[in-house]
C-alpha positions in Angstrom: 0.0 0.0 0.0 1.3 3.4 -0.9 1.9 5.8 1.7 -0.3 8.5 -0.3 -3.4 5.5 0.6 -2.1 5.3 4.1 -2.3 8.7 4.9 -6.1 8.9 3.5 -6.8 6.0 5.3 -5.8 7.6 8.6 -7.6 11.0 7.2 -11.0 9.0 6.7 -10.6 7.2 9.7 -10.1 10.6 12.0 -12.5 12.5 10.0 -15.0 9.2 10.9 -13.6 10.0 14.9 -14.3 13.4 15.2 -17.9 12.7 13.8 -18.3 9.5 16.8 -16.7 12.0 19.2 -19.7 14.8 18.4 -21.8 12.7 18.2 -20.9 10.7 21.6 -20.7 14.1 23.4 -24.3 14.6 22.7 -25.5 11.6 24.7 -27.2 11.8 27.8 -24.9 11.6 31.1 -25.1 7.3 33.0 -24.5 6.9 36.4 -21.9 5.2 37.5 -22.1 1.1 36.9 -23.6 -0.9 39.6 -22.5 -4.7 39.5 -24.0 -7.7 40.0 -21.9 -9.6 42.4 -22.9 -13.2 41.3 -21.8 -12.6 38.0 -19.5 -9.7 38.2 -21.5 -8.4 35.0 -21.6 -4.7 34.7 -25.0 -3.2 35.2 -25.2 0.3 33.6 -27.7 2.9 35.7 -29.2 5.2 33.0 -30.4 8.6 34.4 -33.8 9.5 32.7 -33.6 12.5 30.1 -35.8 15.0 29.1 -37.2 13.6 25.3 -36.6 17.5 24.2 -33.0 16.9 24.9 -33.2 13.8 22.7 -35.5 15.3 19.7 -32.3 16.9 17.8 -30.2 13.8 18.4 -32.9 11.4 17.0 -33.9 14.0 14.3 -30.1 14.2 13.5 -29.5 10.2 13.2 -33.1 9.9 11.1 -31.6 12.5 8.7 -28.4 10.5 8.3 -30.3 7.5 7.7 -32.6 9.3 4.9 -35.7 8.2 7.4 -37.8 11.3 6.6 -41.8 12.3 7.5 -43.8 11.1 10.1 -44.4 7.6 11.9 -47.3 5.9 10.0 -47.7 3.1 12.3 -47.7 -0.5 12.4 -51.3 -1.3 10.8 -49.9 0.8 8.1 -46.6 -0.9 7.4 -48.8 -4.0 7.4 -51.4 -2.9 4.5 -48.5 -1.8 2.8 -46.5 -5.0 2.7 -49.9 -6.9 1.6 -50.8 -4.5 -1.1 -46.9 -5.9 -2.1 -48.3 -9.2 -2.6 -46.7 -10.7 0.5 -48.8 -13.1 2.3 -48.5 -12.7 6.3 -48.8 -16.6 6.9 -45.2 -17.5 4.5 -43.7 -15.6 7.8 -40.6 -14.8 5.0 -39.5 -11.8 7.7 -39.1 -14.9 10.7 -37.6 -17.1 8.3 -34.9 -14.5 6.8 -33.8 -14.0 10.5 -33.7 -17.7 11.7 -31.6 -18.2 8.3 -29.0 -15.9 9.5 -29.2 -17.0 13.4 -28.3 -20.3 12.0 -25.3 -19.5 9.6 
């Protein structure tokens, strides 16, 4: 690999950093970690948040993801998918993901 690719590597991966650290610094504070003696497993304590706090950081990720307009619900996502032709009882959703639990 060429050191001209190297060094837009790094610049791709810092300009990817800086975004994840923005990002990141607009998450809501935790508590500190309680544990679960048994198991030693951390437990993380998350404080509650106002939604209005959260609004600009959903709205933001939505935008990145091109996820635009309003929820339409799940009846809606439903008539949608039949007037597609699929037919609820094939369960092809269930049987895409037990597929890839089982590779």
């Amino acid at each position: 690999m060429a050191k001209v690719s190297i060094l837009q590597c790094v610049q791709a991966i810092e300009s990817k950093l800086a975004e994840l650290r923005r990002v990141a610094e607009q998450l809501p504070e935790v508590t500190e970690s309680t544990f679960d003696s048994s198991s030693m497993k951390r437990l993380p304590t998350v404080q509650f948040v106002e939604k209005t706090r959260l609004r600009p950081v959903i709205a933001q990720a939505f935008a990145e993801m091109g996820i635009r307009g309003a929820p339409i619900g799940a009846e809606k996502v439903q008539e949608m998918i039949a007037a597609c032709g699929v037919q609820p009882e094939a369960n092809i959703f269930s049987q895409g993901i037990i597929e890839m639990r089982e590779e």
